[in-house]
VOMARNU-485286 format. One record per residue (C-alpha): residue in one letter; x, y, z. Coordinates in steps of 0.05 Angstrom, whole numbers, plus 32768, in hexadecimal, padded with zeros to 4 digits. Layout:
% VOMARNU-485286
AXYZ ...
% end
This chain:
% VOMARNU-485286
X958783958A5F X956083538A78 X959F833F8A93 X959883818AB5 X9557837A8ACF X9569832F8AEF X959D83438B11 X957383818B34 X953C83468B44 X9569831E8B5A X958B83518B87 X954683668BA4 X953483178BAC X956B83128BDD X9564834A8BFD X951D833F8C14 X953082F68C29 X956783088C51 X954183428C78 X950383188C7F X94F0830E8CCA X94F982BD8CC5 X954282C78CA1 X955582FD8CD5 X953A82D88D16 X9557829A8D01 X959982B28CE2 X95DD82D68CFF X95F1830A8CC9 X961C83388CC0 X9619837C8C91 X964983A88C74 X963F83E08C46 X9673840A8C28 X9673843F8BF1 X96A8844C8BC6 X96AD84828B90 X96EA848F8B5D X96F784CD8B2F X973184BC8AFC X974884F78AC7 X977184F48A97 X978985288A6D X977785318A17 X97AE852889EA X97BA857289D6 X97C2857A8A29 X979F85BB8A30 X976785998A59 X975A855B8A7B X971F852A8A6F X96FD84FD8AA7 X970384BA8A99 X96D4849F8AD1 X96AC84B68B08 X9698847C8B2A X966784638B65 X9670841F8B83 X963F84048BB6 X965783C48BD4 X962E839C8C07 X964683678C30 X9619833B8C4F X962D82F98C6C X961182D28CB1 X95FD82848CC2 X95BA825E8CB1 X95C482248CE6 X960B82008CCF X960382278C97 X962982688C7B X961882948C4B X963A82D28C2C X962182FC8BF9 X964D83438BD5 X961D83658BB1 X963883A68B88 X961A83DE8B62 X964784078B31 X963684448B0D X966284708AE4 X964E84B88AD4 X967D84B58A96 X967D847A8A66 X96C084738A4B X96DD84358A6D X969A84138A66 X965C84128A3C X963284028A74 X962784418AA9 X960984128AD8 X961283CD8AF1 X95F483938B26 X961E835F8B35 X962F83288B68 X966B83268B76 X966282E28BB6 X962082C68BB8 X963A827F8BDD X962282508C1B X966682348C40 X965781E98C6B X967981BE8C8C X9666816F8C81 X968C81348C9B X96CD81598C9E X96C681808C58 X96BC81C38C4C X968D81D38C1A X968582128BF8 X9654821B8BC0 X9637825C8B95 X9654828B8B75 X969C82A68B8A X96D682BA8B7A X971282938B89 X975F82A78B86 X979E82828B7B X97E282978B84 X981582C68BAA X982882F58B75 X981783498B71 X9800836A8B37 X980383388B06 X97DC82FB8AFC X97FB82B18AFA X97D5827A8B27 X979D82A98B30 X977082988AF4 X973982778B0B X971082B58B08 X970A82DB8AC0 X971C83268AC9 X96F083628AB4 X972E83908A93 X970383CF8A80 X973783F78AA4 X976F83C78A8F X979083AE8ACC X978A83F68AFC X974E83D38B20 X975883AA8B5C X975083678B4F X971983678B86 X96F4838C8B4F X96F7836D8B14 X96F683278B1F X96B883018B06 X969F82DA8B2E X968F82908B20 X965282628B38 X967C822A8B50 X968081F48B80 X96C381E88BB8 X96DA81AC8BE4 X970F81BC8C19 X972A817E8C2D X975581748C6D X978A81448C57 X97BD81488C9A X97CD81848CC9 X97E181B88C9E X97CB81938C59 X978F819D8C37 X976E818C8BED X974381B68BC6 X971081A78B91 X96EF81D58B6E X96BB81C48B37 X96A482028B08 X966981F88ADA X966482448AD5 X968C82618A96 X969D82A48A8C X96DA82C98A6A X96FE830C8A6E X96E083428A5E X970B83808A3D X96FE83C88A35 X96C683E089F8 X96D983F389B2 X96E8844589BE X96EC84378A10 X9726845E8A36 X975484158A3B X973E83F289FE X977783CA89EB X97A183C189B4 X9789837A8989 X97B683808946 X97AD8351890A X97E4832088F1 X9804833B88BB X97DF83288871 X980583138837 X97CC83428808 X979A836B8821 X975F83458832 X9714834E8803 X96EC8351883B X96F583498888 X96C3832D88B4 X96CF832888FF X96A382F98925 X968F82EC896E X96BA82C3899D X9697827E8995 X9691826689E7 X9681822189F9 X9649820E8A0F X963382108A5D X963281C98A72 X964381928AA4 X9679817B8A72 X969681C28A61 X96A181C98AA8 X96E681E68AC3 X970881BB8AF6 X974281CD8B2D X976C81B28B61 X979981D38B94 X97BD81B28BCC X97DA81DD8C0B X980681C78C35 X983581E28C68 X987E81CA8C6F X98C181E28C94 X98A2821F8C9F X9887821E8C50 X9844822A8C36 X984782078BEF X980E81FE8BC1 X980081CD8B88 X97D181E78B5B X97A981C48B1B X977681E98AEF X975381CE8AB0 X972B82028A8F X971D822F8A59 X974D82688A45 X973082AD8A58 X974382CE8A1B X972D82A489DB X975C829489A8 X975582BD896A X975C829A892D X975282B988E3 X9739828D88A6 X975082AC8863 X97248295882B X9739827D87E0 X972082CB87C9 X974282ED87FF X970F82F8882C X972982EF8876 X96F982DD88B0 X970D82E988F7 X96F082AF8924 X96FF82AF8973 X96F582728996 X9704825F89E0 X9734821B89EA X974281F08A2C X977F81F88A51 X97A681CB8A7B X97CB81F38AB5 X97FB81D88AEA X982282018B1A X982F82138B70 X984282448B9C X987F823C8BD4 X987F827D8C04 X98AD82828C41 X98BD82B58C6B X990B82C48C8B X990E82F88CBD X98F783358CA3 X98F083158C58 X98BC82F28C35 X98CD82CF8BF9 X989382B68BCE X989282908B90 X986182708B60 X985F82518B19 X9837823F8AE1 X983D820E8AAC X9807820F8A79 X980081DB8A49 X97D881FC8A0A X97E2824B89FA X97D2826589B9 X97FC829B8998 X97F082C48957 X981B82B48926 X982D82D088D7 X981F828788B7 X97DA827D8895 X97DE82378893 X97D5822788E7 X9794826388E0 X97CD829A88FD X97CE82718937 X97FF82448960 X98028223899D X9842821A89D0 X9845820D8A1C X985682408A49 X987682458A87 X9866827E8AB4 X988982988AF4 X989782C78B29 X98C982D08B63 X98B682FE8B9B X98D9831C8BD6 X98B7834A8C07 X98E283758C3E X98C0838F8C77 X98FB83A48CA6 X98EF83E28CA9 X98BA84018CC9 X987B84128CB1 X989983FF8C6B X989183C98C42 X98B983BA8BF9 X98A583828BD0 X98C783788B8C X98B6833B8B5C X98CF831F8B22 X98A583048AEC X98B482DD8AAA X988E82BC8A77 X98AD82858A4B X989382618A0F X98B4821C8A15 X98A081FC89C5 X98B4824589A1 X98A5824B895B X98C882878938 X988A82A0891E X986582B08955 X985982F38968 X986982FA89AD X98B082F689C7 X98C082B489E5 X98D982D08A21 X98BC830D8A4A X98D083278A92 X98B183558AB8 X98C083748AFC X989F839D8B33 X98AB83C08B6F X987E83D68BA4 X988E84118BD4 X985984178C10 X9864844A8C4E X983A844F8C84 X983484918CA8 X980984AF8CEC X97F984708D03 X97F1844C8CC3 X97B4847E8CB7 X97DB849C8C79 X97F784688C47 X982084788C06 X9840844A8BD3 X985384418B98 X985584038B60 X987783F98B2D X986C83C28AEF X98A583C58ABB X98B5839B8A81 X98FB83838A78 X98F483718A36 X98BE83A88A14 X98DF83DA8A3B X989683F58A46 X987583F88A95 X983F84178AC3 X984784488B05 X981B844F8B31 X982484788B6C X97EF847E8BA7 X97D984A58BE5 X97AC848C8C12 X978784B08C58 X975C84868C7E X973684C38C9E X9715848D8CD8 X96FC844C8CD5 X96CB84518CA5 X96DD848B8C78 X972484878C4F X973D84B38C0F X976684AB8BDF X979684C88BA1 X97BC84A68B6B X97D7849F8B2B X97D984748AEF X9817848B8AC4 X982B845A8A81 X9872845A8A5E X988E84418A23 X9883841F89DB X9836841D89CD X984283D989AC X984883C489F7 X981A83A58A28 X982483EC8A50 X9837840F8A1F X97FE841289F8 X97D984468A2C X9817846D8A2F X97E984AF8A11 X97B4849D8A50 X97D984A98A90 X979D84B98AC5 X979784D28B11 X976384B78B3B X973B84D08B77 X971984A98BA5 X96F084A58BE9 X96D684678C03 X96A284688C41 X968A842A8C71 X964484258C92 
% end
């Protein structure tokens, strides 16, 4: 609740300096204001009635402009939810950008908080991790929505024409946050298997570092632009978003369950090209510490392996007003020990179907995510009218298949169809 209340003084705070007669006379700024709401249903497992899942307001406002040589840009949004069963909170504040950008001796400075994103790939995450994701409604929200944004601090360097290095320093740390205990996409989080049942069971908080200078998160990307290439190196040392779950079992049986976030070391780039009517895009990952459950008491239930993440891409757009993108994912653990609980190799593909139609005022498409290996996968077809410039509707589904022991699978019982309208001012 205070957290509440300083984020509504805070809002207010900048809202009164930014329309203040000296901000306005002496600044250039810009405003955008758009509403969105979102009515998802779904239906109740004896199917003789459906359930709403959400009814949701959004009010997003956009205000950015120049202070001298200086830029600013803040996204302010307010949420609330009729219903309360993808979150326990019916209303929210948040900043989304709250950032100055400047220019000084050649280097581009951009400090606040923001959001910044990595990578080429659709749908599924690989380079772009520098921002922890809110997954109350798993991964159905754009990513626009549920990053969290980071108080952080960017140098864009100009190396050569066409080159450039990044630095990025984040003090800021925050994690991924997941869907409530009874919540419509709370996911599945199985124990390792006990050799005896345990006395007692105690499950703790995740234990987060502390915020300081020397918890800090650190990243590095250099872009360049080669024989007709755009190819990214990327560094990133941080803290996993997801903390590592380890369990203690005592001398009497009694088994503790103790969270606790670890640094990660990740590597990885991007090459993208495009050949006539085809663009192929690629990236990779290599991550130097992940942390698996295991059935082995003696490492905590816990191991740790390198993994090696990466995608291949190819987007058509010969034919017109159509666009099909397919990409192929896979995820290998590189130091596999047998008793870890995940497979050491998973693949996953997609395919996206987009159509425009009456002068690209009606769009429909279609994704699909589908997992080679689980045999489990998510559908989600779409409809979209953009009645004029400001005013656009839209209809789609959410439809899961397969094993419930699967990442997908598991909200194969909670297939949902959304409404939406979105309006500008």
């Amino acid at each position: 609740m205070l957290k509440n209340y300083k984020n509504i003084s805070l809002y207010f705070g900048c809202t009164l300096v930014i329309f203040s007669p000296q901000f306005l006379y002496a600044s250039e700024i810009s405003v955008a204001n758009q509403i969105v709401h979102e009515t998802s249903v779904t239906q109740k497992e004896n199917f003789d009635e459906v359930d709403i899942v959400k009814s949701e307001s959004l009010l997003k406002s956009d205000i950015s402009g120049e202070v001298g040589q200086v830029g600013f840009k803040i996204d302010a949004r307010f949420r609330y939810d009729l219903e309360d069963q993808i979150d326990s909170r019916q209303s929210e504040i948040q900043f989304r950008d709250a950032f100055i950008d400047f220019e000084n001796q050649g280097t581009y400075w951009r400090l606040g908080k923001q959001t910044i994103v990595w990578g080429a790939s659709d749908g599924l995450r690989l380079l772009d991790v520098i921002n922890p994701l809110n997954y109350r409604e798993f991964i159905l929200d754009d990513f626009d929505n549920s990053r969290i944004s980071l108080t952080s601090a960017s140098a864009d360097i100009p190396i050569s024409d066409g080159s450039s290095l990044t630095i990025i320093v984040i003090p800021e740390l925050k994690f991924n946050q997941y869907a409530k205990t009874g919540t419509q996409f709370e996911l599945n989080h199985p124990l390792p298997e006990l050799s005896q049942m345990p006395t007692s069971l105690q499950i703790n908080s995740a234990k987060e570092p502390q915020q300081s200078l020397h918890n800090s998160e650190l990243a590095l990307r250099y872009a360049t632009f080669a024989s007709g290439w755009d190819i990214t190196l990327n560094y990133f040392y941080h803290y996993h978003d997801d903390p590592v779950v380890f369990i203690d079992v005592d001398g009497g049986g009694a088994v503790s369950v103790n969270p606790e976030y670890k640094r990660n070391t990740l590597v990885g780039g991007t090459a993208n090209n495009a050949f006539g009517d085809f663009v192929l895009r690629t990236e990779f990952v290599l991550n130097n510490s992940r942390y698996y459950s295991t059935d082995n008491p003696n490492q905590r239930f816990i191991d740790k392996a390198q993994e090696l993440q990466y995608v291949i891409g190819l987007d058509y757009s010969g034919i017109s007003d159509t666009l099909i993108s397919g990409q192929w994912f896979r995820r290998q653990l590189l130091s596999y020990e047998k008793d870890i609980a995940e497979d050491a190799i998973e693949n996953t593909l997609t395919l996206l179907l987009r159509r425009y139609y009456a002068n690209q005022t009606i769009t429909l498409e279609a994704l699909t995510l589908h997992s080679l290996d689980n045999s489990d996968g998510l559908i989600r077809p779409k409809i979209k009218y953009e009645f004029n410039t400001f005013v656009q509707f839209e209809l789609g589904a959410d439809i899961f298949y397969g094993n419930q022991s699967g990442f997908f699978g598991q909200f194969a019982a909670k297939d949902q169809v959304t409404v939406g309208v979105s309006v500008g001012f």
